[in-house]
C-alpha angles and dihedrals in degrees: 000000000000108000113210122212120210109243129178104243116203107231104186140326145219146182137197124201122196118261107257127060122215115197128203086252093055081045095062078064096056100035141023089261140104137214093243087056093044097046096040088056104031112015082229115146103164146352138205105235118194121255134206107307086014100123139158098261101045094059091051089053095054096049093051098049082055085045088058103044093051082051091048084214112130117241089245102070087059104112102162115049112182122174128183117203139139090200104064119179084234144005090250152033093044112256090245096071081062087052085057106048085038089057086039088231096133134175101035125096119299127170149150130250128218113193095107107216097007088047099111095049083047089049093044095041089052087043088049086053096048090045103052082041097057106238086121152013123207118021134197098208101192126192111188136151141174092195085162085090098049087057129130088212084190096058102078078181091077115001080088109066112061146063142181130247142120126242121188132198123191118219135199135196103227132164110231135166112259096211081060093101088183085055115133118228136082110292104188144015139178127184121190133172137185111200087189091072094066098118092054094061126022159104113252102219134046138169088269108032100042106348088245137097094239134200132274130253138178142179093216104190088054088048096052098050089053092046098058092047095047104039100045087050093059096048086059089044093055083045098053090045090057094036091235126122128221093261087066092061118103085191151019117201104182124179111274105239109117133357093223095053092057095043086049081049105058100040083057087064100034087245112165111235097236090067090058116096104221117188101144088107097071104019098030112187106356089165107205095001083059110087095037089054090052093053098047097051092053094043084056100039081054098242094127122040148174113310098021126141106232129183123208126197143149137165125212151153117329081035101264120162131167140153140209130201113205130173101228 
């Protein structure tokens, strides 16, 4: 008798970028830098930075509604929404509760996410969770940021790196056979964190600390030796849980913080470059939004297809760092 196991299977995905488009050349007007310093350290070329009525919020909205549509699922079957951000419209009530009344898809779960750029593996990982217990069915797992507003515009060191942007994956609750080795759904997941790295990552201000919001700041060279170790020892970590290797990965979508970090990555895993999604050029940091544009993008240009092994993973403040490994 064949036994059936529960996976998450991921139905369709979206993104949304802010309107303008700054590029590095616009930025030598605005800050002491120059094309030739940001790309040779970052690989960074533009970045979509948030108008006036462009929130949070708005741009989540915007990239699950497409999620849903490449899914052809209705809005009101959603029963989970889960959206990762570090740059929430309010305090409180989580922005996904806007994304739901927004989507008109009232009375499931719907909660916010605080891991900063690993958010969106953290909220997977927890739909994942909900989906395979059966607390719900079908999930909107959001990852969106406006971390312009969170800039320090004086700091060229790091008013750089980041954008803003939503991406948006649908996931299913479906029954599939586990010897199946073609079978869709997210197969393994790890989730780490490490409270002593604070200093190296982090806004200076909070509601409870300074009643603002506060500015990053980050000490880079610290954060990027700890990316490559971490991150590279999670992916073996995922591996080893599903008993596959490296070889056997179609793609890799890291998180897009640093070009350097994903090439380092790789090698340490002997991945070959053409299997990375890189998408930090044109979207630069997009903390949490990062990974689920990536994957988008790569789903619609037609790089990664139906069937493929793909592997998710992203590091951030806290420092916080995970990976998943689906069968798409």
């Amino acid at each position: 008798m064949t036994t059936t196991v529960r996976r998450s299977v991921l139905r369709g995905s979206g993104s949304a970028l802010p309107e303008r488009c700054v590029t590095n050349a616009e930025m030598t007007t605005m800050v002491d830098t120059t094309d030739e310093w940001i790309v040779e350290r970052t690989g960074i070329r533009a970045r979509h930075i948030a108008g006036e009525g462009e929130t949070t919020g708005s741009l989540a909205t915007l990239a699950a509604r497409r999620a849903l549509d490449a899914a052809g699922i209705d809005a009101s079957s959603i029963d989970c929404i889960i959206l990762a951000t570090a740059t929430p419209d309010q305090t409180f009530p989580a922005t996904a509760t806007i994304v739901q009344n927004n989507l008109g898809c009232r009375g499931g779960i719907a909660f916010d996410v605080a891991a900063v750029c690993s958010g969106f593996l953290y909220a997977l990982t927890t739909a994942d969770a909900l989906l395979r217990g059966g607390n719900a069915r079908r999930a909107l797992v959001i990852g969106a940021e406006t971390f312009s507003r969170i800039l320090d515009w004086d700091d060229r060191t790091t008013c750089v790196l980041f954008g803003d942007g939503a991406g948006a994956v649908v996931l299913e609750a479906v029954d599939v056979d586990p010897a199946d080795p073609a079978a869709p759904g997210i197969i393994a997941s790890r989730l780490h964190a490490d409270g002593a790295y604070n200093e190296l990552l982090y806004v200076d201000g909070g509601p409870s600390t300074t009643q603002t919001v506060g500015k990053l700041r980050m000490k880079g060279r610290e954060v990027f030796r700890h990316a490559v170790v971490n991150l590279a020892s999670v992916l073996e970590e995922v591996l080893a849980e599903a008993g596959l290797t490296s070889a056997q990965i179609d793609w890799v979508v890291p998180h897009q913080a640093n070009l350097r970090i994903l090439d380092a990555t790789a090698r340490k895993l002997s991945l070959p470059p053409e299997k990375v999604v890189v998408t930090v050029d044109h979207h630069a940091n997009t903390s949490a939004a990062s990974v689920p544009l990536a994957y988008d993008e790569a789903v619609r240009d037609g790089r990664i297809k139906p069937g493929d092994l793909v592997m998710f993973e992203a590091m951030g403040g806290g420092f916080t760092w995970g990976a998943a490994l689906a069968r798409v």
